[in-house]
N, C-alpha and C positions, 0 to 999 in steps of 0.2 A: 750385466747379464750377457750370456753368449748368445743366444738366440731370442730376435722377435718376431713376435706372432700378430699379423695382424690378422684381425679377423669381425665380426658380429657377431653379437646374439641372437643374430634371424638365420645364422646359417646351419644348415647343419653338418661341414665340412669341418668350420672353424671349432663349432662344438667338438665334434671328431679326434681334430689333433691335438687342441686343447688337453682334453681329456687322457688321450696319450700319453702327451707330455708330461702332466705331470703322476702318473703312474711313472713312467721311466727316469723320473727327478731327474728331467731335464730342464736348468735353467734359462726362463726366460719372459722377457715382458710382452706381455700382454697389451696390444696398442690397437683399440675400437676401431674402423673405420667412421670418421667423422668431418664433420665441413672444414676440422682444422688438421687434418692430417692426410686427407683427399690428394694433396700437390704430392706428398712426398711419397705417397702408395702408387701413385702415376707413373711417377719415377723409377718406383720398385717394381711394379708388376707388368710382365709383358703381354699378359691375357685381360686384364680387369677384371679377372674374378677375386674369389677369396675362399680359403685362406692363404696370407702368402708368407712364406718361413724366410729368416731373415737372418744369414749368420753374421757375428762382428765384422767378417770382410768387406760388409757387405750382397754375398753371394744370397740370389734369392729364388726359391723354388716355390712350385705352383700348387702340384699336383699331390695328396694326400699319400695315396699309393705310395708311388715310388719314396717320398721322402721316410715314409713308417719303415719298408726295407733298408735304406737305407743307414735310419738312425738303429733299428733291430741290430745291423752289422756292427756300427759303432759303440754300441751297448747294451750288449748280448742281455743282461739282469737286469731288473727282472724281465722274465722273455714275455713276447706276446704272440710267438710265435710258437709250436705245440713240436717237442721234435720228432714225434712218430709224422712220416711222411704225412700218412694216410690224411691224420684229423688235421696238420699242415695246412694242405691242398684244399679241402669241405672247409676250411675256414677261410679261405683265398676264393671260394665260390659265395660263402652268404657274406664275403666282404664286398665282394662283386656284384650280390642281387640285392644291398642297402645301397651303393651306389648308382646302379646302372636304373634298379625296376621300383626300390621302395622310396627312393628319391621321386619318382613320378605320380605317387600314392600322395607324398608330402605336398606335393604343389598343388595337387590336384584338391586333395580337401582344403588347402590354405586360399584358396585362388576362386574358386566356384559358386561357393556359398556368401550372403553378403556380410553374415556377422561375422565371418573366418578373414573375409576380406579386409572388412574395416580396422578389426583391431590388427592385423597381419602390418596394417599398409601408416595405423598408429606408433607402431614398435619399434618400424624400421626408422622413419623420421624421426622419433625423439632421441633416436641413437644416434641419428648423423647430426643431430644440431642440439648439443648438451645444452648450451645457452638459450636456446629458445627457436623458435621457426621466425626466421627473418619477412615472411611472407605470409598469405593464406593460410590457414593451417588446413582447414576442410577442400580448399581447391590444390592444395599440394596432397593431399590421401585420396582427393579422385583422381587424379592425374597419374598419382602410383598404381591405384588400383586398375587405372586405364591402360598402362601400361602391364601389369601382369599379366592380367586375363588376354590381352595382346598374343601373348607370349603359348596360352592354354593350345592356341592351332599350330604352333610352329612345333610345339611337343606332340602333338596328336590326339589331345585329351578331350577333347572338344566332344567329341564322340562317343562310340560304344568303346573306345580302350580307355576312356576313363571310368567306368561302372567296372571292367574289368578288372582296373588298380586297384576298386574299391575289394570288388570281391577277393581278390587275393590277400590284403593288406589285414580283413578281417578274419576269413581264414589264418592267416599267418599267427597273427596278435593269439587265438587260442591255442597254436599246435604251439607259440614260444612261451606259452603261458605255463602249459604240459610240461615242456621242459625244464623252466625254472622253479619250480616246486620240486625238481628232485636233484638240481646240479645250482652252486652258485652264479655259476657264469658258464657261456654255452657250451665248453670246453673243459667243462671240471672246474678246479678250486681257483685261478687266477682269468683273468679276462685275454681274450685272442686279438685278433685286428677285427674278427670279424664282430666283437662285443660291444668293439670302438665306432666302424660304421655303422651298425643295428642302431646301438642309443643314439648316436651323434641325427640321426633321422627322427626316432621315435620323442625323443627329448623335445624338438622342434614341434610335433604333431603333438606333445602336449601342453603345447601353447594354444593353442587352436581348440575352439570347442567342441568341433564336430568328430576330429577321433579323437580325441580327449575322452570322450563319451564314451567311445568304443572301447579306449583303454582300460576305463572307470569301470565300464560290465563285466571285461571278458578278460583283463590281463590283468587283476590285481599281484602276482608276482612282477611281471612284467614293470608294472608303474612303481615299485621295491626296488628292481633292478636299474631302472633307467636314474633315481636317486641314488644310488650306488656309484651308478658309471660314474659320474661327475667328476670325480677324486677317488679312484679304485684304488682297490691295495690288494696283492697276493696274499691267498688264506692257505696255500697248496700247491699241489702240483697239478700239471694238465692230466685229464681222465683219459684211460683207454676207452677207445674207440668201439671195445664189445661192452663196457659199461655207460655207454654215452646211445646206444644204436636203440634202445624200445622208446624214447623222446624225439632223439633227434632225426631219424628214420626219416616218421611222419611226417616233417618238417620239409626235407626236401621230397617225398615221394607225393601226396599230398599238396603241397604249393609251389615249389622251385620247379618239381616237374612237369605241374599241373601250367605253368603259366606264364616265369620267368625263362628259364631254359627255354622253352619253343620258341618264343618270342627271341631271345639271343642266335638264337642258332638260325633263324629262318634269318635274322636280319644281320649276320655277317654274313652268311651263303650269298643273299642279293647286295650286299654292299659288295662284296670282292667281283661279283658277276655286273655288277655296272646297272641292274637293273632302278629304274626311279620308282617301281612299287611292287609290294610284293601282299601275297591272299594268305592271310592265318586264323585258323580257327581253336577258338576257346569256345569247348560245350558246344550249344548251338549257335554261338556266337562268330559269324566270319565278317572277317576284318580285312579292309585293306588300307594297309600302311607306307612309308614309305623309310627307304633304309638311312641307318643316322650312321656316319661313318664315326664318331670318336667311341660310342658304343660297340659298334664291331672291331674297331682295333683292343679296346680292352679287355673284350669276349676272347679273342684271338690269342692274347698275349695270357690267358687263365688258361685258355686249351692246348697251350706249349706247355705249363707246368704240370697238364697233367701227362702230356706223353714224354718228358726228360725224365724220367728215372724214380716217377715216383707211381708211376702204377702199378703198384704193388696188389698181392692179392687180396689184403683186407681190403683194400682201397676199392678194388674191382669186383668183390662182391659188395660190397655197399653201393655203389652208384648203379650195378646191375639189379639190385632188390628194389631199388628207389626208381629207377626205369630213368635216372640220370645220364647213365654212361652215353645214351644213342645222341645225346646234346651235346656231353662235355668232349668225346672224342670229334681227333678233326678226320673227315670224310675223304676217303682217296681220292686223287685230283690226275688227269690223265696225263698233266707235265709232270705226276710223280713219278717216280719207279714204285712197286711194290716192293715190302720190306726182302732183304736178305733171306731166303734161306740157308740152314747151316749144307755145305760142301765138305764130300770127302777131303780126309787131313793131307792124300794127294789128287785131287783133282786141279789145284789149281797151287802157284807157287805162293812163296810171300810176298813178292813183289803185287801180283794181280790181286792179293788181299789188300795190301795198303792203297794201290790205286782205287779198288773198288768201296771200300772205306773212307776215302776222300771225296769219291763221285757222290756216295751217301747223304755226308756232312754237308755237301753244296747245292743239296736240294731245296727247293723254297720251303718254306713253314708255311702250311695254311693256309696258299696261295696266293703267298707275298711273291711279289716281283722277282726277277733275279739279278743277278750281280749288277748289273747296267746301272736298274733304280735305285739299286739298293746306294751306287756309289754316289748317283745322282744325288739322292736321301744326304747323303752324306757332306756332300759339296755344300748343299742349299743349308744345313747345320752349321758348319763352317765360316759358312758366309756373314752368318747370323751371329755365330760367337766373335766373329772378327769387327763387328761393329754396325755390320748394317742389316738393323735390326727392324722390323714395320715401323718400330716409336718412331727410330732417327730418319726414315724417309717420311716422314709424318703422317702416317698412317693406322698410328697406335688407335685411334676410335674404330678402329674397324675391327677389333679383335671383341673389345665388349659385343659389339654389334652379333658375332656369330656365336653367340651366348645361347645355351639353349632356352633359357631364361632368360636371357639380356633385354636390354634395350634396341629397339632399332638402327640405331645408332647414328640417325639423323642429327644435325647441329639446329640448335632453333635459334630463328633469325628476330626471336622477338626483344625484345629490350625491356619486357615489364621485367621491374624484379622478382613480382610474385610468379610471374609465371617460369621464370631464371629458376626461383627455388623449388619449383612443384617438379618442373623436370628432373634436379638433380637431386630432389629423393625420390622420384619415379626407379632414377638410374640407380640410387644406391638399393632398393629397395630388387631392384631386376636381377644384381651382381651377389647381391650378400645372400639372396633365398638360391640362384642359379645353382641347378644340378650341378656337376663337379664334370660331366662331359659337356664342356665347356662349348665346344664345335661342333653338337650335334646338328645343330637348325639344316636342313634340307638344303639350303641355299649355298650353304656355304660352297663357295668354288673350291679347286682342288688344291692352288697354292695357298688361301686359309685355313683349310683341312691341314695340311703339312703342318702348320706352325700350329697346332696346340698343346698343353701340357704333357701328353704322352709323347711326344718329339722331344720337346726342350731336353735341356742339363737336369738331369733327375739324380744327380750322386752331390748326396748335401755330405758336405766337408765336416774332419773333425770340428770339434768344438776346440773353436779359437779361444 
């Protein structure tokens, strides 16, 4: 096979690509995260999350995202990718609010409740030890479960933003429900990226009882659909965007703008501003949170695609009807210049066009750094592909550790075996359910911020 996947069946990332995969009959094995392949994914992964892609060279990428683009590149058919800009882009935003906002929905029903807990914290252990639990079995699932709900305050869930997750996720589950009763997939007749991260989340939450439930009432398409995703197959072409807009409208006007979007946009605003907390309000609901930097670089890097060339006019009445646009555009920044306007054909020569076209192009995005950090960014990559990497200065457990999910990433000094193995399916159990913003945790310092999957090598090689 050219490519392997490792991955779990508690994740909903590995679900994800999985699923991708093999719509795109892209070959490749399928290898569990288990007590017997633990050393050699050590090896492979420079985050300890999952899923991690693995081509025959060796070469191994992290992140979801970027690898879906770049296999898309590799092998255009069938596409997942929609070629009218407009539905594009709205599927690169609900591929972004299954990862960024309904992934926080998933943990939160999985993690809270104690029967969501227990069988959560049963599923992931019998996955990492096929042959049997070497230790405790009941003090290695509290130990797991000790360890995740750990994990509920470094997300923020602890609180009123986790009722919030609730409420959006049930709202959502009806308005995608609306939807699939009238389109096969949320994009017309074949599935998007965005159909990949929706189920790769909801597939997971219907393991779990408690939206399971929610599923079982309110999304009967829905739970049709998420059996589908599994193994998808094109029935069609992608829908126009004016035969897609009286379902999918509500979707984002309704929930992405009622609660994901603010939430994004307030918290790249105070990540880029350096603030450590910031006041948002849902309903009567105010919150103060604090900003998660791998969240706002992947907010950031969706609100570059929509101002390169694809805000086009359907695109921009659509997100203006949905009250999206005020979130997904990025906001003048005072080290900007304000755009171009057009100049008499002689007011100025073409030289002064070309200079002032190059001063344009060198303006920061988003209030990214400028050239300095940017080279900086650059060097500290470098350095990293040259060899000296966090593993090889030994500091590869620090990386699980800034998991948003993870482990703490303490070493335990104890020598019982049982308590040896409650810890490391605690850890499996942290890394294989972990949101896919690997480095959100609060704590994280600025040079563990740098080295997450959105930094790494994100251009996965032909297939050797």
């Amino acid at each position: 096979m050219s490519y392997r996947l490792f991955g779990a069946e508690t994740s909903a990332y590995s679900t994800k690509l999985r699923s991708y995969l093999k719509y795109k009959a892209v070959a490749f094995d399928w290898v569990p995260r288990t007590s017997e392949t633990e050393d050699e994914l050590k090896r492979l992964s420079r985050f300890g999350t999952l899923p991690v892609l693995v081509t025959a060279s060796g070469f191994a990428v992290h992140d979801t995202t970027p690898m879906m683009e770049a296999l898309e590149a590799d092998s255009p058919e069938p596409s997942a990718t929609p070629a009218d800009p407009a539905t594009a882009f709205l599927a690169c935003v609900l591929e972004e609010y299954a990862d960024a906002w309904l992934a926080k929905a998933a943990f939160h029903y999985r993690w809270t409740r104690k029967k969501d807990q227990r069988l959560a914290a049963q599923r992931s252990i019998e996955e990492y030890y096929p042959s049997g639990i070497p230790g405790d079995k009941k003090a290695t699932e509290e130990l797991a479960i000790e360890t995740m709900t750990g994990q509920l305050k470094t997300m923020q869930l602890e609180g009123e933003l986790g009722s919030t997750v609730e409420k959006s996720f049930k709202k959502f589950i009806k308005l995608l429900d609306d939807h699939l009763k009238k389109h096969l997939f949320i994009f017309g007749e074949r599935p998007s990226v965005a159909d990949f991260a929706i189920a790769g989340q909801l597939i997971q939450m219907m393991k779990d009882p408690t939206p399971a439930k929610i599923i079982e009432k309110d999304g009967e398409f829905v739970a049709k659909w998420c059996e589908f995703m599994s193994a998808p197959t094109a029935s069609g072409p992608f829908a126009a965007l004016e035969d897609l807009k009286e379902t999918l409208a509500p979707i984002f006007a309704d929930d992405l703008a009622a609660f994901f979007l603010p939430w994004a946009a307030e918290n790249l605003e105070n990540s880029l501003s350096g603030n450590e907390t910031f006041s948002i309000t849902f309903g009567k609901e105010a919150l103060t949170l604090t900003p998660l930097r791998s969240a706002a670089r992947s907010f950031r890097e969706l609100r570059r695609k929509f101002v390169t060339g694809q805000a086009i006019e359907a695109l921009k009445a659509f997100t203006d009807e949905t009250g999206a646009t005020v979130f997904l555009l990025r906001p003048q920044r005072p080290d900007q210049r304000p755009p171009r306007t057009e100049a008499p054909a002689d007011a100025e020569a073409p030289e002064a066009d070309a200079q002032s076209e190059e001063a344009d192009t060198a303006q920061p995005l988003d209030g990214e750094a400028g050239e300095g950090d940017a080279a900086r960014k650059r060097k500290r990559r470098r350095r990293r592909r040259g060899g000296r990497t966090r593993a090889e200065e030994g500091a590869a457990g620090d990386a699980s550790g800034n998991d948003e999910a993870g482990d703490d990433g303490d070493e335990s000094s104890d020598d019982d075996a049982a308590s040896d193995t409650a810890e490391a399916a605690a850890e499996v159990a942290a890394e294989a359910d972990a949101p896919e913003a690997a480095a959100e945790a609060p704590e994280a310092d600025a040079a563990e911020a740098d080295a997450t999957p959105d930094e790494a090598e994100t251009e996965v090689p032909a297939r050797d």
